[in-house]
C-alpha positions as CSV (number, residue, x, y, z in Angstrom):
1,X,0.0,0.0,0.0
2,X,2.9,2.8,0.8
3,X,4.6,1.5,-2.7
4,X,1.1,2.9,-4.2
5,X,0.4,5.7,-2.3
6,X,4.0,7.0,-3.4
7,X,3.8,5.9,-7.1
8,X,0.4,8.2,-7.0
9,X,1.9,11.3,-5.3
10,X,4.9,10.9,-8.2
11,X,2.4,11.1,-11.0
12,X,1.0,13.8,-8.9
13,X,3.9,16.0,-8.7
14,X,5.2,15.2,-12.1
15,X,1.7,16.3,-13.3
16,X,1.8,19.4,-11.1
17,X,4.7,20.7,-11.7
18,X,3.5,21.4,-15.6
19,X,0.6,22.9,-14.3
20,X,1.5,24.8,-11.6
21,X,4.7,26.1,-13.2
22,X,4.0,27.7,-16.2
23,X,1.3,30.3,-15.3
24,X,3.5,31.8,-13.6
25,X,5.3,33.0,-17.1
26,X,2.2,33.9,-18.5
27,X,3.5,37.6,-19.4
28,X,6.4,35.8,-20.8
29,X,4.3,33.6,-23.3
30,X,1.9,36.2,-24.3
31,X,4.5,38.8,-26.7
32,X,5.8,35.3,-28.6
33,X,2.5,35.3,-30.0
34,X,1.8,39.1,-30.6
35,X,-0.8,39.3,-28.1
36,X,-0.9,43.0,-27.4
37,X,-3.1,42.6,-24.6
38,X,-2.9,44.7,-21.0
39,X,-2.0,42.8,-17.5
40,X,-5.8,42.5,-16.7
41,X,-6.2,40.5,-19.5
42,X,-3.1,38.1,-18.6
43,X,-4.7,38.0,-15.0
44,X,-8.3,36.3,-16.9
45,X,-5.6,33.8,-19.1
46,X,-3.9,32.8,-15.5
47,X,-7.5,31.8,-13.6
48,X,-9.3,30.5,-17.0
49,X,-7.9,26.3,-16.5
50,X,-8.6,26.8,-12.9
51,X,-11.9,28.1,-13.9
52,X,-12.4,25.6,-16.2
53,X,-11.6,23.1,-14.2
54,X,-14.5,23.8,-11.5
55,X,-16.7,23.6,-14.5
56,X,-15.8,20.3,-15.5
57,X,-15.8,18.6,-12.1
58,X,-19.0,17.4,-11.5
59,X,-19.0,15.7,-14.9
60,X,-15.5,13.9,-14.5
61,X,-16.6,13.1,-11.0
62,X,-19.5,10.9,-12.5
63,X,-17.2,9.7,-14.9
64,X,-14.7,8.5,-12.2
65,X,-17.8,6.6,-10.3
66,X,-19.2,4.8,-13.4
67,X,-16.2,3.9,-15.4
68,X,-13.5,3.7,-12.8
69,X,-11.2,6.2,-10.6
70,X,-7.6,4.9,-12.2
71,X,-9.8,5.7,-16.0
72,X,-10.0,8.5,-14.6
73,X,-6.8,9.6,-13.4
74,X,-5.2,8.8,-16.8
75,X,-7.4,11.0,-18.6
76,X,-6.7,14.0,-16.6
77,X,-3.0,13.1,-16.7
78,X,-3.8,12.6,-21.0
79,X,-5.7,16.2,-20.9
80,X,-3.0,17.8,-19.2
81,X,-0.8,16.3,-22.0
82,X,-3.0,18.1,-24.6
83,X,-3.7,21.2,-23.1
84,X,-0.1,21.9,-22.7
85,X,1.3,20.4,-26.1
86,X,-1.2,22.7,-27.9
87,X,-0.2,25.5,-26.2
88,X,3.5,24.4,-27.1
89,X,2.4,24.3,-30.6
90,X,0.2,28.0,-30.9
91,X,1.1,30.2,-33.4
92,X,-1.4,32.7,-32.1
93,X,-3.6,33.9,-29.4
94,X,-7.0,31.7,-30.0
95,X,-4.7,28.3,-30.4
96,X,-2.9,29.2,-26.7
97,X,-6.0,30.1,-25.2
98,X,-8.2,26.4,-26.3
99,X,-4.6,24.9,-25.3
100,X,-5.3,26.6,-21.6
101,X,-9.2,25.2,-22.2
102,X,-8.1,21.9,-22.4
103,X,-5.6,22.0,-20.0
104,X,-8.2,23.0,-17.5
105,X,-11.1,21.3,-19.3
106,X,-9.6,17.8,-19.6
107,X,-7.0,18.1,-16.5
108,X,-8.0,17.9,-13.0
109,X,-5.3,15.8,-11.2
110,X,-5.9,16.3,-8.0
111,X,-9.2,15.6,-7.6
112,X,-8.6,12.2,-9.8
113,X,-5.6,11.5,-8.0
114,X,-7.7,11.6,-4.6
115,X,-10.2,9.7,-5.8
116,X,-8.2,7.3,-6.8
117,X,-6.4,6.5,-3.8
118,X,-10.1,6.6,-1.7
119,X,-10.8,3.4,-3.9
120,X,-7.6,1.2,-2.7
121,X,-7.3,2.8,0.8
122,X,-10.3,1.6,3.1
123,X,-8.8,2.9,6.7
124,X,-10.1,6.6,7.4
125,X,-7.1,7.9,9.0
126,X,-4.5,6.4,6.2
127,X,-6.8,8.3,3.9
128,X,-6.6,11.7,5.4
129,X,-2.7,11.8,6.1
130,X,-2.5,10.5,1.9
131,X,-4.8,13.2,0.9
132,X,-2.5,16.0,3.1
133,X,0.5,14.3,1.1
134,X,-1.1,15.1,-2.5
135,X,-1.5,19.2,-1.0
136,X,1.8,18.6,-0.1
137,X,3.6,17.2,-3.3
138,X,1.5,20.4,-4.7
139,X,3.3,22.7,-2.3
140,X,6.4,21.3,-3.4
141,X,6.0,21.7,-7.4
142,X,4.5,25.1,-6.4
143,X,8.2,25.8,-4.9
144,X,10.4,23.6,-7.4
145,X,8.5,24.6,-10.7
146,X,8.8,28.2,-10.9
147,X,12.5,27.8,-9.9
148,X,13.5,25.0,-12.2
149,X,11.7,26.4,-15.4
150,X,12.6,30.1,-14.2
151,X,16.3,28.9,-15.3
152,X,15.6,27.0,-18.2
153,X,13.6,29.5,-20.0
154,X,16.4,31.9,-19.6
155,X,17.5,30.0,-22.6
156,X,14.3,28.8,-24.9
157,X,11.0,29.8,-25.9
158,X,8.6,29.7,-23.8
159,X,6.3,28.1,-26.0
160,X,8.6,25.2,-26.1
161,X,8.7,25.0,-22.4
162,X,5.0,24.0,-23.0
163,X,5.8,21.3,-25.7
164,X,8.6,20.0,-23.3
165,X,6.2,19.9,-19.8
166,X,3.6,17.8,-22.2
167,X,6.3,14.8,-21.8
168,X,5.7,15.1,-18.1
169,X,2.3,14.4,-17.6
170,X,2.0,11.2,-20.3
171,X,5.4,10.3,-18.1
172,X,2.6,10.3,-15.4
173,X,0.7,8.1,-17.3
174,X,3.1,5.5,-18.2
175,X,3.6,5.2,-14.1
176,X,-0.4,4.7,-13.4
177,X,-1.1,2.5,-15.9
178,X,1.4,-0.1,-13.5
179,X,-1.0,0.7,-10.5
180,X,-3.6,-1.5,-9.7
181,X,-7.3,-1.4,-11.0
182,X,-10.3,-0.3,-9.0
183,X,-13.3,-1.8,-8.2
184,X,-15.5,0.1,-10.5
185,X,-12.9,-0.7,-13.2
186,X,-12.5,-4.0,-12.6
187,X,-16.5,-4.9,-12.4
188,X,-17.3,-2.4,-15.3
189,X,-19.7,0.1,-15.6
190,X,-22.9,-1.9,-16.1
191,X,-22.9,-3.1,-12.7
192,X,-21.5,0.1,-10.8
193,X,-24.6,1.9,-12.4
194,X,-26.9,-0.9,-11.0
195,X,-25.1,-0.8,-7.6
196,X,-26.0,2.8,-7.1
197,X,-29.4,2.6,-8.3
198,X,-29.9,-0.1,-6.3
199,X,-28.1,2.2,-3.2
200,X,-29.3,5.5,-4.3
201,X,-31.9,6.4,-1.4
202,X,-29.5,4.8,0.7
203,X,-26.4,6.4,0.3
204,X,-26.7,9.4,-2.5
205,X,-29.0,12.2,-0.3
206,X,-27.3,11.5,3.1
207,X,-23.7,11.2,1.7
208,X,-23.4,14.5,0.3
209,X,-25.2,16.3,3.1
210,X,-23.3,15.4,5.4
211,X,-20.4,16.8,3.5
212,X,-22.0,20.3,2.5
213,X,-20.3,21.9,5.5
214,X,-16.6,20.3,4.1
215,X,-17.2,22.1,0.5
216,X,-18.2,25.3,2.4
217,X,-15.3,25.5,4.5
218,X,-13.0,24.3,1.6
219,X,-14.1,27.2,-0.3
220,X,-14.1,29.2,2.7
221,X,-10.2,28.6,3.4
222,X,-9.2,28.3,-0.5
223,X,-10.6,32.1,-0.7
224,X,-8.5,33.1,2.5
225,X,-5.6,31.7,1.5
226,X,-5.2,32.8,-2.4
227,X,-6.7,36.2,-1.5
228,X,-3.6,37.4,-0.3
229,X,-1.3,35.9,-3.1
230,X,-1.4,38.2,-6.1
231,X,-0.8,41.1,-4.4
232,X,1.6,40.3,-2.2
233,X,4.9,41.7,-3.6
234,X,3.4,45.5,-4.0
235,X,1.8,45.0,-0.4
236,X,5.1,44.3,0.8
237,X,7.0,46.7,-0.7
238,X,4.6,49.4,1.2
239,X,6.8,48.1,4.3
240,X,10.3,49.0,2.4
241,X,10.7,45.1,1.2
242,X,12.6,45.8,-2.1
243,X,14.7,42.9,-2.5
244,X,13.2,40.7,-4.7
245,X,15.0,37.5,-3.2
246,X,13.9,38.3,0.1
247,X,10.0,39.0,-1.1
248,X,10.1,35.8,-2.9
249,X,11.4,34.3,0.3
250,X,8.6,35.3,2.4
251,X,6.0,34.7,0.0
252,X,6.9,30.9,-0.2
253,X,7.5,31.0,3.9
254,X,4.2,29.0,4.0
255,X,4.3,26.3,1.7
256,X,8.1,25.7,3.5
257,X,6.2,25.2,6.5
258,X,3.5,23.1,4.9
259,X,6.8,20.7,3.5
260,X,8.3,20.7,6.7
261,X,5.0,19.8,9.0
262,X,2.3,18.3,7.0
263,X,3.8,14.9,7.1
264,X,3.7,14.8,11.0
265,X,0.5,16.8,11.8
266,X,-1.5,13.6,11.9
267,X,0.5,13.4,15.4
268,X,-0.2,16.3,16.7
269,X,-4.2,16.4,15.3
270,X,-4.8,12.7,17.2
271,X,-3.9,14.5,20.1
272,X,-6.0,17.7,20.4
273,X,-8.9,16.0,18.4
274,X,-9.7,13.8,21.7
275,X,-12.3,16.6,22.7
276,X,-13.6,17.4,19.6
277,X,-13.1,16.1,16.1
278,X,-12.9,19.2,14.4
279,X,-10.4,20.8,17.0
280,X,-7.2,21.4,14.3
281,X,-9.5,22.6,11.9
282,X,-11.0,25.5,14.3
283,X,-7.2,26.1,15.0
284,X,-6.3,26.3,11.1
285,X,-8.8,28.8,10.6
286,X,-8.0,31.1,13.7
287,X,-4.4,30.7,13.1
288,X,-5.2,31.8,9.1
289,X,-7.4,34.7,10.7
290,X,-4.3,36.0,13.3
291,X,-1.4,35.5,10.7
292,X,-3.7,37.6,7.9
293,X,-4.1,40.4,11.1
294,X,-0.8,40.2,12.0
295,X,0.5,41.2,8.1
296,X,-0.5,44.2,8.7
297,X,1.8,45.2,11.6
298,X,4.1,47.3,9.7
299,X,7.4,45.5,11.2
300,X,9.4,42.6,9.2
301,X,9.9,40.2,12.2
302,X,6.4,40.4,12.7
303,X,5.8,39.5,9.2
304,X,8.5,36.8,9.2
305,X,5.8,35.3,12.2
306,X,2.7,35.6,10.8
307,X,4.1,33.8,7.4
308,X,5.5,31.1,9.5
309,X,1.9,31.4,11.3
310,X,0.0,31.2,8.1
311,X,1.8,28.0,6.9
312,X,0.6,26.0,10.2
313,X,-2.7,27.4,9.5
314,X,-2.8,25.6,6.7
315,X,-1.3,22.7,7.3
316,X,-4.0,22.4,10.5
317,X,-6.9,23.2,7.6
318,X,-5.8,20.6,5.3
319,X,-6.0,18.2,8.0
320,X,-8.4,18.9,9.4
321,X,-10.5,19.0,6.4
322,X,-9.1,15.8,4.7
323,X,-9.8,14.1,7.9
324,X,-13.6,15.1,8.1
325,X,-14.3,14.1,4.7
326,X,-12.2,10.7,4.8
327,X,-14.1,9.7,7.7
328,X,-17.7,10.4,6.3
329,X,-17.1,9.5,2.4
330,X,-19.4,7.2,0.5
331,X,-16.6,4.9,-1.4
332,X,-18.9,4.1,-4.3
333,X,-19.3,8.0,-5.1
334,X,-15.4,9.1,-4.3
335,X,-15.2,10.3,-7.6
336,X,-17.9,12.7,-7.5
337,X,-17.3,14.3,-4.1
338,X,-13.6,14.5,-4.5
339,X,-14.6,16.6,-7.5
340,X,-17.0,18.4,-6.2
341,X,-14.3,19.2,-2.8
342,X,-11.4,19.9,-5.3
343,X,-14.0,22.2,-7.5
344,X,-14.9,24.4,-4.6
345,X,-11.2,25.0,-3.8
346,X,-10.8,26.3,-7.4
347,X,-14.0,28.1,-7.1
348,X,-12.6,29.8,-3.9
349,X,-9.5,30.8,-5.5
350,X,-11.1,32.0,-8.6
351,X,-13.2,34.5,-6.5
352,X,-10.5,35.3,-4.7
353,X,-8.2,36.2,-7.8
354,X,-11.3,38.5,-9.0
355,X,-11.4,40.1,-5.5
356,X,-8.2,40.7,-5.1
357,X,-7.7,42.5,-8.6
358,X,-10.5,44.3,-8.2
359,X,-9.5,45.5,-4.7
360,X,-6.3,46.2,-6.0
361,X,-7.6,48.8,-9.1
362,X,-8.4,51.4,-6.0
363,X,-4.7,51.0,-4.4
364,X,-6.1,48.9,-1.2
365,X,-3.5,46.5,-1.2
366,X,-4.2,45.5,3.0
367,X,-7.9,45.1,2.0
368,X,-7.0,41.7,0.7
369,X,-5.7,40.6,4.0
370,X,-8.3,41.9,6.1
371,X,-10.7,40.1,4.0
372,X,-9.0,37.0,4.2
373,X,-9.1,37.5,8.6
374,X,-12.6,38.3,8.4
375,X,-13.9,35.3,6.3
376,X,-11.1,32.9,8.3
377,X,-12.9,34.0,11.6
378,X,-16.3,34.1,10.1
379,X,-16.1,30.3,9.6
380,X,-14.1,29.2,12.7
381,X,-17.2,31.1,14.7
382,X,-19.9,29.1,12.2
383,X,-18.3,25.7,12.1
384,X,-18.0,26.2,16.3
385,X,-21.7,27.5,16.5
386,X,-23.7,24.7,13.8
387,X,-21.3,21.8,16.0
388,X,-22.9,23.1,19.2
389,X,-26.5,23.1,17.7
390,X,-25.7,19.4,16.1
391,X,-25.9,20.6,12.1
392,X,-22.2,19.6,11.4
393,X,-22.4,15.7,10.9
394,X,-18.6,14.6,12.3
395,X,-17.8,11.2,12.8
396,X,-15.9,10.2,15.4
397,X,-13.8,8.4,13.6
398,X,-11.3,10.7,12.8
399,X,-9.5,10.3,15.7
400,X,-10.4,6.5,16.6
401,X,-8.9,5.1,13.8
């Protein structure tokens, strides 16, 4: 089982680091095709896969259910491919932008990637520490990628950066292909379709309810967290931050700390979850909503905290929220709510991208921040009040596992 778990957070980060590296050179790609188009424009092209993405989720998550969560996995891995090889291959604007269509359209590794590994591992706690490793071999590509393909485009075209990166994901694909089938795979789709038929008053209605409160506070967090990326260079600079190194530093402080901590939290959650299930993820949030707070202190060792206290915000949401919807998931419909849970994070950071830019046009640049600590505290204060009244449907399982 830890052979596959690893040989599925590979293909992850193999798959990520295309996908999370290359928007990042977005103002790069766009004169090679004599796109005369101004930075709010560029700012649409960097959200449109993510938006696209959140489109396509509920689909692929039936997909996933009916016709099997490894199917599934290699054609997000097989869109990602596409997407990126016809951007490699644009001569103009229209070709790169249904290249980014596809990429977001057809992609979707995460959520496949999750779902995948809900149908081989049965144990609830197992689950939610594999799911914190997928965010985590994110965070990782999110620090390697822009780093690694900063240098080599110093010497190519970007556009070919694009055909290159489409080795990476079908590299992905070569790996899966060795993992084993799922059950929905393995029994076809004929009789997956009958099972949930047979199972659908049963299991359908009450499965996702009890999950509504997880895709809330996913979107929730997503929104506080990527709120208070685009901007955060400028923002910093207000505090006389001007060297570049040092801002880039500070702005991957977090994820560092997500690397460094996420693989032990599971320790520390078991612990502190013995009163209450959703104990770390009450603590994520009011961590997320101090560290936000404390940006605005206008003092750099103050800022070097509330980074550091940002990252174990996040590593305490992820937890916390992996854990809550591993010990409540329906297995024969994994592919549909991982879906719908990875479609509300990229629905939360798609608002958050328009809010932020939108803030940003009147110069408000700690607006952003202060938005992010009052929607942080807004849902520690709800998800504490609905538990006391019963609403939020927690098993205890989290923790006795």
């Amino acid at each position: 089982m830890t052979k596959l778990i690893y040989c599925v957070l590979l293909c992850h980060f193999i798959a990520a680091f295309a996908a999370l590296g290359m928007p990042l050179f977005l103002p790069m790609v766009l004169p090679t095709l004599g796109a005369h188009i101004d930075s709010d424009w560029a700012g649409v092209l960097f959200i449109l896969p993510t938006f696209c993405t959140a489109l396509a989720a509920r689909f692929w998550g039936q997909f996933a259910d009916r016709y099997g969560r490894r199917r599934s996995l290699l054609r997000a891995q097989l869109g990602l491919a596409a997407g990126f090889a016809l951007c490699g291959l644009a001569d103009n604007l229209t070709i790169f932008v249904f290249g980014l269509i596809v990429q977001g359209t057809f992609g979707g590794t995460m959520a496949a990637s999750n779902s995948y590994l809900s149908s081989q591992i049965k144990d609830a706690k197992t689950l939610g520490n594999s799911l914190n490793k997928t965010q985590l071999s994110a965070r990782l590509a999110l620090i390697i990628a822009p780093i690694g393909l900063g240098w080599g485009l110093s010497d190519t075209n970007p556009l070919n950066a694009y055909l290159w990166l489409s080795v990476l994901p079908l590299l992905a694909m070569a790996i899966t292909l060795t993992l084993p089938t799922d059950k929905t795979e393995k029994s076809g789709a004929l009789d997956e379709i009958e099972s949930q038929t047979a199972n659908k008053t049963k299991h359908t209605k009450p499965s996702l309810r009890s999950l509504y409160w997880v895709f809330s506070a996913q979107f929730c967090f997503a929104f506080a967290m990527v709120v208070t990326f685009p901007y955060f260079s400028p923002f910093v600079q207000q505090y006389g931050v001007t060297n570049q190194a040092w801002i880039g530093f500070l702005y991957a402080l977090p994820h560092g700390v997500y690397l460094l901590f996420a693989g032990k939290v599971h320790l520390f959650s078991e612990k502190i979850n013995r009163h209450h299930p959703l104990n770390t993820l009450w603590l994520g949030f009011g961590l997320l909503s101090l560290s936000t707070l404390l940006h605005l202190m206008p003092y750099q060792a103050v800022l070097i905290i509330a980074r550091i206290l940002f990252g174990i915000g996040m590593v305490c949401c992820y937890q916390g929220l992996h854990q809550a919807l591993a010990s409540q998931i329906n297995r024969q419909q994994s592919g549909k709510i991982f879906s719908r849970f990875d479609a509300m994070s990229k629905w939360g950071g798609v608002v958050a991208g328009l809010s932020a830019s939108f803030i940003s046009s009147w110069g408000w640049l700690e607006v952003p921040f202060l938005l992010s600590t009052l929607v942080s505290a807004s849902t520690a204060i709800a998800m504490i009040i609905l538990s006391k009244f019963g609403r939020l449907h927690v098993k205890q399982s989290i923790i006795s596992h």
